[in-house]
Every structure is written in structure tokens, then in C-alpha cells.
N, C-alpha and C positions, 0 to 999 in steps of 0.2 A: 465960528461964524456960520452960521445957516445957508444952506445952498440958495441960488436965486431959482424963482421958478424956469429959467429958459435952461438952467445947470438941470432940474431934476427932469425935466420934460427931455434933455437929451440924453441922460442916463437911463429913463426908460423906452427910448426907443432905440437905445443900443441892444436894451437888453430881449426887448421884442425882436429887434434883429438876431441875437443869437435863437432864441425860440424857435423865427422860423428857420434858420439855417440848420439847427438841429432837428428839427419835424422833419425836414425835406430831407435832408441826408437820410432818416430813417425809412422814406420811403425811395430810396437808392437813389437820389439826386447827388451829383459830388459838384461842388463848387469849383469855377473857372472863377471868378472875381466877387468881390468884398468892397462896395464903396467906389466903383468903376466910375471915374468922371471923364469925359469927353467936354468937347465944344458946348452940345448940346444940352449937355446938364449930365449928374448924378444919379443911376444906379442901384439901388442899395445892395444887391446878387444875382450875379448872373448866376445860372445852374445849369447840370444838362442831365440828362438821362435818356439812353440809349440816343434816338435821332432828335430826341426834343432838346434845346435852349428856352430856356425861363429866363424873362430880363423880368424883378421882383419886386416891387416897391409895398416896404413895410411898414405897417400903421398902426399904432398902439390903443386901440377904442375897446369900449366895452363889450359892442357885439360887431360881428361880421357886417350887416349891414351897416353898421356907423365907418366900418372902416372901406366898405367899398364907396359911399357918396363921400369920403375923405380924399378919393383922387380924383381930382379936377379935369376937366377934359384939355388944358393946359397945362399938366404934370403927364398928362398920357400921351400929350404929343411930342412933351421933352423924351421921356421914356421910349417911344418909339423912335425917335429920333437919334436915340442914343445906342441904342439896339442898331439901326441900320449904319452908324459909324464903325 
């Protein structure tokens, strides 16, 4: 039986999520959470390196620009939101 679209659409942003969590590890990021949900909402990786925390929201588009007008300024307030919990 063939996957439905919402099956293949979330196995490639699982795997965009590994992407970026292995780009960022390579540039010495180490992961503190994976899918981090609060009140606020969901996460997708926190990170830190040295005094910096990254709170990460990953988006599987063709280019960089398609995936920055991909978060909404109501996913950035969840995201901060959830960051400050």
C-alpha cells in the first residue's frame, strides 16, 4: 500500500531534521533536545555551542529562501515561546 502524502511529507522532514542536526554537530553544536514540546508548542532542536542555545525549526523547501517565508510569524512566536519555558 503506498504511503499517503501527510506519511511521505513527514518522513522527509524527519529526515531534513537529521540533515540539520548532523550539519550543526559538524560545526560543534551538541544537542540538548530532539522534538522538545512544552505548553507552547514544539521545537524541532535545541542546540548549544559554547555560550550560544539555538532553539531550531526545520523546513524541508527547495531553497533557503522558501524555507525562511516557511515560518510564519506565529510559529516564531510559538518558538520563542517555547525557548523562554
Amino acid at each position: 500500500m503506498p504511503a499517503s502524502s501527510r506519511e511521505r511529507a513527514e518522513a522527509r522532514g524527519r529526515l531534513a531534521e537529521l540533515a540539520a542536526l548532523m550539519a550543526l554537530r559538524l560545526k560543534g553544536y551538541r544537542l540538548l533536545a530532539r522534538r522538545f514540546k512544552s505548553g507552547q508548542g514544539e521545537v524541532d532542536l535545541i542546540m548549544r555551542r559554547g555560550e550560544v542555545t539555538a532553539f531550531i525549526e526545520v523546513k524541508a523547501r527547495a531553497s533557503l529562501d522558501e524555507g525562511v517565508m516557511a515560518v510564519t510569524n506565529h510559529q516564531s512566536r510559538r518558538i520563542s515561546a517555547a525557548a523562554r519555558h
